[in-house]
Each structure stands twice: as C-alpha cells, then as structure tokens.
BAKOL-384501 format. One record per residue: z, y, x of N, C-alpha, C, O, CB in turn; residue in three letters; residue number from 0. Coordinates in Angstrom, 1 decimal, always signed. Glycine has a CB too. Example, Ala and Ser with C-alpha at 12.3 -4.5 7.8 and 13.67 -1.06 7.14 Angstrom:
2
ATOM; +7.8; -5.7; +13.2; +7.8; -4.5; +12.3; +7.8; -3.3; +13.2; +8.5; -3.3; +14.2; +9.0; -4.5; +11.3; ALA; 0
ATOM; +7.1; -2.2; +12.8; +7.1; -1.1; +13.7; +7.9; +0.0; +12.9; +8.0; +1.1; +13.4; +5.7; -0.6; +14.1; SER; 1
! end
This chain:
83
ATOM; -27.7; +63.0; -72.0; -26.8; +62.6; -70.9; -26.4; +61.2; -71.0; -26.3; +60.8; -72.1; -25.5; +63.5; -70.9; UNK; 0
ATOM; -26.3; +60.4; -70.1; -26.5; +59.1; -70.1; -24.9; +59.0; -69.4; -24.4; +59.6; -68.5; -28.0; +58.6; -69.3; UNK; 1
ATOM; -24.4; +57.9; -70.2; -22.8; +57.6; -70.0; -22.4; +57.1; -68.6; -23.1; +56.2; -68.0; -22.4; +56.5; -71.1; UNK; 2
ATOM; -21.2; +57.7; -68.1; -21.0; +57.0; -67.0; -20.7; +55.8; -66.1; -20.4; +55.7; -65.0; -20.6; +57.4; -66.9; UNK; 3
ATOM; -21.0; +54.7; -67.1; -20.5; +53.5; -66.6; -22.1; +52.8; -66.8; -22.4; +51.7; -66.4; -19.0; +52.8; -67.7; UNK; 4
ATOM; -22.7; +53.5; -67.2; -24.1; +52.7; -67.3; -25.0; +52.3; -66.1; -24.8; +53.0; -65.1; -25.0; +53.4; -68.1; UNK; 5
ATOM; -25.8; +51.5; -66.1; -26.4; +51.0; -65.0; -27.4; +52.0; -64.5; -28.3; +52.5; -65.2; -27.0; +49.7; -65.3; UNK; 6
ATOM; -27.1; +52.3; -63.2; -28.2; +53.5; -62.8; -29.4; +52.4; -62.2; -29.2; +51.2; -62.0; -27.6; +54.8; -61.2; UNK; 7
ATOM; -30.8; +53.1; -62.2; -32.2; +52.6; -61.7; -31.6; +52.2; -60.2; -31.0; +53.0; -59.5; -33.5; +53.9; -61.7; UNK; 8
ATOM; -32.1; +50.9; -59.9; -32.0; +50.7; -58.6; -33.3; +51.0; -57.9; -34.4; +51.0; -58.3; -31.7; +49.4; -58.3; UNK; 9
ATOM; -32.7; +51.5; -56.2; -33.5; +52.0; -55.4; -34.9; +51.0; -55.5; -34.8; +49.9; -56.0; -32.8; +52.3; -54.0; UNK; 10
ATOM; -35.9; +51.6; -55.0; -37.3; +50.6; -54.9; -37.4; +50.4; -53.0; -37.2; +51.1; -52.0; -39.2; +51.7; -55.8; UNK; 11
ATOM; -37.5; +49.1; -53.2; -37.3; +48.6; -51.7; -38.0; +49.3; -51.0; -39.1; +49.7; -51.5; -37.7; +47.2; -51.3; UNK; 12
ATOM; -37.8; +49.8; -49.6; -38.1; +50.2; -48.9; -39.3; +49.7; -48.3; -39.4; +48.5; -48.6; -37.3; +50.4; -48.3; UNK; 13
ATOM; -40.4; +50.0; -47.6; -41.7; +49.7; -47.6; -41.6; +49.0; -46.3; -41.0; +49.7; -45.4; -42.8; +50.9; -47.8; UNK; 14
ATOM; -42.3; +47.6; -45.9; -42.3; +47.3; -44.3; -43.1; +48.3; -44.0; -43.9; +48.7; -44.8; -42.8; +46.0; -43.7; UNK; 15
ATOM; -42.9; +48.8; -42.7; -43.6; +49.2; -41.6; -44.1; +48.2; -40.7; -43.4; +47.2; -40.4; -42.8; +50.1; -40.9; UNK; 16
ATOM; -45.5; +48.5; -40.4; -46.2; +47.8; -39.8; -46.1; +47.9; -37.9; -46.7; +48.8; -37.4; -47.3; +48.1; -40.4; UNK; 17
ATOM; -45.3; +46.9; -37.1; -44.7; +47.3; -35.6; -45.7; +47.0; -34.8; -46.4; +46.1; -35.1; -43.4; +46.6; -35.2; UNK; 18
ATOM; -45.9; +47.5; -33.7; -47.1; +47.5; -32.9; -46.8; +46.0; -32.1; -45.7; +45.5; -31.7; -47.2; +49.0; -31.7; UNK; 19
ATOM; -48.1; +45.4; -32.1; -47.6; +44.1; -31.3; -47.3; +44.6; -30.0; -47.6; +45.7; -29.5; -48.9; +42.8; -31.2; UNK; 20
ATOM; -46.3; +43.2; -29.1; -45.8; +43.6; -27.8; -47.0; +43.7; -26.8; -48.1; +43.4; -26.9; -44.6; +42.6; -27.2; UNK; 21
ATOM; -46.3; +44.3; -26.0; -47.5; +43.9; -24.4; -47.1; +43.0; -23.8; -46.1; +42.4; -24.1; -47.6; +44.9; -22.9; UNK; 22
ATOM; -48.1; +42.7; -22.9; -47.6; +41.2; -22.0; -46.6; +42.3; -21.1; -45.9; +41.6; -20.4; -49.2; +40.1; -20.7; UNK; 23
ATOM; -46.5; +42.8; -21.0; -44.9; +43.4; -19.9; -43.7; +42.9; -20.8; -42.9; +42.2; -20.3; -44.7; +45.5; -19.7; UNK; 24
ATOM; -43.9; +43.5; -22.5; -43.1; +43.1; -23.0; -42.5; +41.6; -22.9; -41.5; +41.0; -22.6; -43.4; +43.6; -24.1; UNK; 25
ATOM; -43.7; +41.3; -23.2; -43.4; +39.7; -23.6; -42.8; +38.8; -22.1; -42.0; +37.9; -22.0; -45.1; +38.8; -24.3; UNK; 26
ATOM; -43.4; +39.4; -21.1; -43.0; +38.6; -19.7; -42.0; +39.4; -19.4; -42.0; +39.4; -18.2; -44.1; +38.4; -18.3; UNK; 27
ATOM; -40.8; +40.3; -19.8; -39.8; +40.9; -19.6; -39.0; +40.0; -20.6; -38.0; +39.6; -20.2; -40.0; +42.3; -19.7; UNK; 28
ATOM; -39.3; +39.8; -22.0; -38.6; +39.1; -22.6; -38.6; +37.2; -22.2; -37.7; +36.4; -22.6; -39.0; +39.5; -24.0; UNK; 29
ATOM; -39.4; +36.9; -21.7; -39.6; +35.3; -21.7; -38.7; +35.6; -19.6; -38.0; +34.6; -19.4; -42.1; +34.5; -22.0; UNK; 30
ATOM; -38.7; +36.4; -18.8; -38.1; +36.2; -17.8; -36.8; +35.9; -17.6; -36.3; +35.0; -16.9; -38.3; +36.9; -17.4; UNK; 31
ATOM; -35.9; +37.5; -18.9; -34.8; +37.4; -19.3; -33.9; +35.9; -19.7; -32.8; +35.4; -19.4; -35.1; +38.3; -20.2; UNK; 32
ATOM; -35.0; +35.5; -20.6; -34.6; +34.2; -21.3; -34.0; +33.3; -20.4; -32.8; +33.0; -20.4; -35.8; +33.4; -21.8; UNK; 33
ATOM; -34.8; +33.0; -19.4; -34.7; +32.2; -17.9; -33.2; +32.3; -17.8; -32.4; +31.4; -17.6; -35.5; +33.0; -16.3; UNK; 34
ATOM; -33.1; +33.3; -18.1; -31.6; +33.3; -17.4; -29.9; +33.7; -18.7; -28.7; +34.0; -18.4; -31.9; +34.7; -16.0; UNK; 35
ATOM; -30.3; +33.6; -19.7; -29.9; +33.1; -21.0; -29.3; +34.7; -21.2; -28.2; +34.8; -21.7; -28.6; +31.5; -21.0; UNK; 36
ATOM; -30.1; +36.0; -20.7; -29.5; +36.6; -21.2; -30.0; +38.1; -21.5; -30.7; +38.7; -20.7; -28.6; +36.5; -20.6; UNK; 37
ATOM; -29.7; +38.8; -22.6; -30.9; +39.5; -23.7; -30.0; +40.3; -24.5; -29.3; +39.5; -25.2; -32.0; +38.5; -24.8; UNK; 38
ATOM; -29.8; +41.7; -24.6; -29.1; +42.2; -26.0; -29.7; +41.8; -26.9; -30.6; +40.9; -26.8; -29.2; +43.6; -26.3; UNK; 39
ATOM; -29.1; +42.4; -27.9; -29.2; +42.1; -29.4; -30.0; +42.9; -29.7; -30.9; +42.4; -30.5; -28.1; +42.2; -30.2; UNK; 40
ATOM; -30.1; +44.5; -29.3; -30.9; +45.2; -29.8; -32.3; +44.9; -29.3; -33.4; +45.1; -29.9; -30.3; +46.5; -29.7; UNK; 41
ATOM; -32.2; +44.5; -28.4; -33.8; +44.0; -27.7; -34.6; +42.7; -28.4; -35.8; +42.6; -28.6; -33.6; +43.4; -25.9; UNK; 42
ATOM; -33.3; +41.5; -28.6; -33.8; +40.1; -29.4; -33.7; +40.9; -30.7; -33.6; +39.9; -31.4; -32.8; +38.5; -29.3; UNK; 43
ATOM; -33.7; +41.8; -31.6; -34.0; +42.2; -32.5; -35.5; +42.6; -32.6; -36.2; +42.1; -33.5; -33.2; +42.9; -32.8; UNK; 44
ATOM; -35.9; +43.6; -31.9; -37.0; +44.0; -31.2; -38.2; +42.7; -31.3; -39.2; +42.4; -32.0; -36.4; +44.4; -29.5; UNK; 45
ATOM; -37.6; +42.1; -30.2; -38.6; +40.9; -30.1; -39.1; +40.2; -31.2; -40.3; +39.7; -31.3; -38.1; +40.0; -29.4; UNK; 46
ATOM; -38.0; +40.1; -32.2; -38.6; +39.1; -33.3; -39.8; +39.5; -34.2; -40.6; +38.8; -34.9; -37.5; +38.8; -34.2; UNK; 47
ATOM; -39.7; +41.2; -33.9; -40.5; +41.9; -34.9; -41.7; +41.9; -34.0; -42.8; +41.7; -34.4; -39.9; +43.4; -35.6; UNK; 48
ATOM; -41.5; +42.2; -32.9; -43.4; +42.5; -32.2; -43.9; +41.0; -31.6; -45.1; +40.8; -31.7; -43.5; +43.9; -30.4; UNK; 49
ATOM; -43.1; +40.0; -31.1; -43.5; +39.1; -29.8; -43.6; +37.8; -31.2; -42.8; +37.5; -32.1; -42.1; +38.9; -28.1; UNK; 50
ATOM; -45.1; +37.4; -30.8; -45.5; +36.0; -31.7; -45.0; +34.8; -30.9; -45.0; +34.6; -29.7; -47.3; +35.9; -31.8; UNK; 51
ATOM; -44.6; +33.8; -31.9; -44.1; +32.4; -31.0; -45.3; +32.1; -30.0; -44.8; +31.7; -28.9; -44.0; +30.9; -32.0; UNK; 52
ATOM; -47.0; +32.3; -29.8; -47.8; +31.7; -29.1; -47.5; +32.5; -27.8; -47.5; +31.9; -26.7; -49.2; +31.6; -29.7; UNK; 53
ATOM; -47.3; +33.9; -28.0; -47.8; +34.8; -26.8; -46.1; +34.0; -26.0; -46.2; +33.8; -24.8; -48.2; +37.1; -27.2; UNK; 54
ATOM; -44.9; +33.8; -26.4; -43.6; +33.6; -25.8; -44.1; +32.1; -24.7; -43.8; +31.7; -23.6; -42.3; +33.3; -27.3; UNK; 55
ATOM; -44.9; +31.6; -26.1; -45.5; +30.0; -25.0; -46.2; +30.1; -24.1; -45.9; +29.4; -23.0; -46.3; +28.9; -25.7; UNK; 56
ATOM; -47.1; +30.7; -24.2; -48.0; +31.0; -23.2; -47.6; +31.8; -21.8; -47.8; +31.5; -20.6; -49.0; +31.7; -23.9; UNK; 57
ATOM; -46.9; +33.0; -22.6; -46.4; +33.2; -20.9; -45.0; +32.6; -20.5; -44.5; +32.9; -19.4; -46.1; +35.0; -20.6; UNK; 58
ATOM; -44.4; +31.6; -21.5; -43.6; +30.8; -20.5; -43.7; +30.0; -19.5; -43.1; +30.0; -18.4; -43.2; +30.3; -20.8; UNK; 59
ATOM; -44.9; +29.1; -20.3; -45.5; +28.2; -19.3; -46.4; +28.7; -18.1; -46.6; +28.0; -17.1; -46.4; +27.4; -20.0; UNK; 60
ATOM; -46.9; +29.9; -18.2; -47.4; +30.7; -17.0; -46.2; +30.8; -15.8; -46.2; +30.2; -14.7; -47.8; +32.3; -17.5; UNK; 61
ATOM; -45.1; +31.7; -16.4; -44.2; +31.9; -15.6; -43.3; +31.5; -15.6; -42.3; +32.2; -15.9; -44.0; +32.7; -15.5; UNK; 62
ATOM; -43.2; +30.2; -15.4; -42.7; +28.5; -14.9; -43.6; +28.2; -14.4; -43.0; +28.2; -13.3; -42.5; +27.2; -15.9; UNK; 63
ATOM; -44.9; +27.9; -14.0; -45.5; +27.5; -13.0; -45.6; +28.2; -11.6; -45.8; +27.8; -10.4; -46.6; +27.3; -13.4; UNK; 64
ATOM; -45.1; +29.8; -12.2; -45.3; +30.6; -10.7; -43.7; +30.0; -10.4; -43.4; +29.7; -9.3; -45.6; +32.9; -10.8; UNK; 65
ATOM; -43.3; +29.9; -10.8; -41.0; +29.4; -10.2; -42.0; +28.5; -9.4; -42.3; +28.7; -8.2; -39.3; +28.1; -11.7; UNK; 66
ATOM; -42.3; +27.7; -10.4; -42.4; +25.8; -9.9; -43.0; +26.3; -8.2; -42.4; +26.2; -7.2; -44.1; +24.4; -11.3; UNK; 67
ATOM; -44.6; +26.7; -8.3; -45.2; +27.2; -7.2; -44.6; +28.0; -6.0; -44.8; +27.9; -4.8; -46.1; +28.0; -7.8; UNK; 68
ATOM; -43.6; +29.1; -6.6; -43.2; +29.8; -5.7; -42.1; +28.6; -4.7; -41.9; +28.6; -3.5; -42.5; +31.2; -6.4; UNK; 69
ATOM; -41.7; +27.9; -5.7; -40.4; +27.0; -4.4; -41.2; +26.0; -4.2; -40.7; +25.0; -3.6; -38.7; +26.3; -4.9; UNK; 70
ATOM; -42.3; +26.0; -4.6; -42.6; +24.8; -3.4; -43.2; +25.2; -2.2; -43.3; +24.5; -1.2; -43.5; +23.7; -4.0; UNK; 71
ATOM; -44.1; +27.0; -2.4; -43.8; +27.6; -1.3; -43.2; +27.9; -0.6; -43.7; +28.1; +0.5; -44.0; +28.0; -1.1; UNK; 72
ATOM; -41.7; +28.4; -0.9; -40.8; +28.2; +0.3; -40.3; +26.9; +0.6; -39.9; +26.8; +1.7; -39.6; +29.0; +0.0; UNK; 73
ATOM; -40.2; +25.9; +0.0; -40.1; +24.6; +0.7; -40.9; +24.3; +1.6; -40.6; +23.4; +2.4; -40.2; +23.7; +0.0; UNK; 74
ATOM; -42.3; +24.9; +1.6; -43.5; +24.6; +2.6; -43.4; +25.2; +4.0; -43.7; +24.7; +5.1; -44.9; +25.2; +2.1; UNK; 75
ATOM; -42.5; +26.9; +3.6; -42.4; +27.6; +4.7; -40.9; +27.0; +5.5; -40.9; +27.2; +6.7; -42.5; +29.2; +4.3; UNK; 76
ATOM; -40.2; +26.6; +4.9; -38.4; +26.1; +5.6; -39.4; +25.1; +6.5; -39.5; +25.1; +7.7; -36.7; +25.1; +4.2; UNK; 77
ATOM; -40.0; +24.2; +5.5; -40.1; +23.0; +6.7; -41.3; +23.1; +7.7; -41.5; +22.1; +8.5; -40.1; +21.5; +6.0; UNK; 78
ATOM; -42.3; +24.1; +7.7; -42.5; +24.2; +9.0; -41.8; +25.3; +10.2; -42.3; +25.4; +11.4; -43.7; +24.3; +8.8; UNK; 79
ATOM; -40.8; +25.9; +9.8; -40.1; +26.7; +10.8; -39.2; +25.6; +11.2; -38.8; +25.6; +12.4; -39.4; +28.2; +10.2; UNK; 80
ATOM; -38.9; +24.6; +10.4; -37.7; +23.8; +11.1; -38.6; +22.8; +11.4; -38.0; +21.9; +10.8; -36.3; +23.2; +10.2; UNK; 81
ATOM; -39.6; +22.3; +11.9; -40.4; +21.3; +12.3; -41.2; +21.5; +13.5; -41.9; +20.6; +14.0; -41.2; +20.9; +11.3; UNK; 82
! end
C-alpha cells in the first residue's frame, strides 16, 4: 500500500488527433466572416486547427478581387442609368 501523500503516476498526454483539413466553403466562410471583423471563438478555434495560413491567403486575395470587381460593376451600371 503506498502512502498517502506520495506522488501518484501522472496521466500520459493525451494523443493528437489528426483534424480533417477545411473545405474551400470552410475556408471562404471563414476568410468572408473576417471582412467584417467578426467570428466566434468556438469557430476561430476550429479554424486554427483545420485552415492553413496559404489556403486563408489565397482565398483572400480571390475574394477581394470579386469586392474590388463587383463595385466597379455597380459603378459601371449607376453611371450608365444616370448618363
């Protein structure tokens, strides 16, 4: 019997689990959100474990060019209805 004040075996770390990388839905649901400064916690937790810094760059800069594109197509369309 082993005395009560003695050091018990500590637990053995728990093993990573390996998390499925995101989808681009994921990732262009998380990089949209961003846009607009706003994301639970339980989701930006999420993210850090599936979504890679490249895939966040890549579809940022995608979807920033469709913004950029889309207003300059409605700028195209205002000024020929008002012209």
């Amino acid at each position: 019997m082993a005395p009560a004040d003695a050091p018990s075996d500590p637990e053995p770390p728990a093993p990573k689990t390996e998390s499925k990388p995101a989808s681009l839905r994921q990732v262009a649901g998380a990089v949209f959100w961003s846009f607009f400064g706003v994301r639970r916690g339980e989701h930006m937790e999420q993210d850090e474990v599936t979504i890679k810094p490249l895939q966040v760059i890549v579809v940022g800069v995608a979807l920033a060019a469709v913004f950029v594109f889309a207003l300059l197509a409605l700028v195209q369309i205002v000024l020929r209805v008002a012209g």
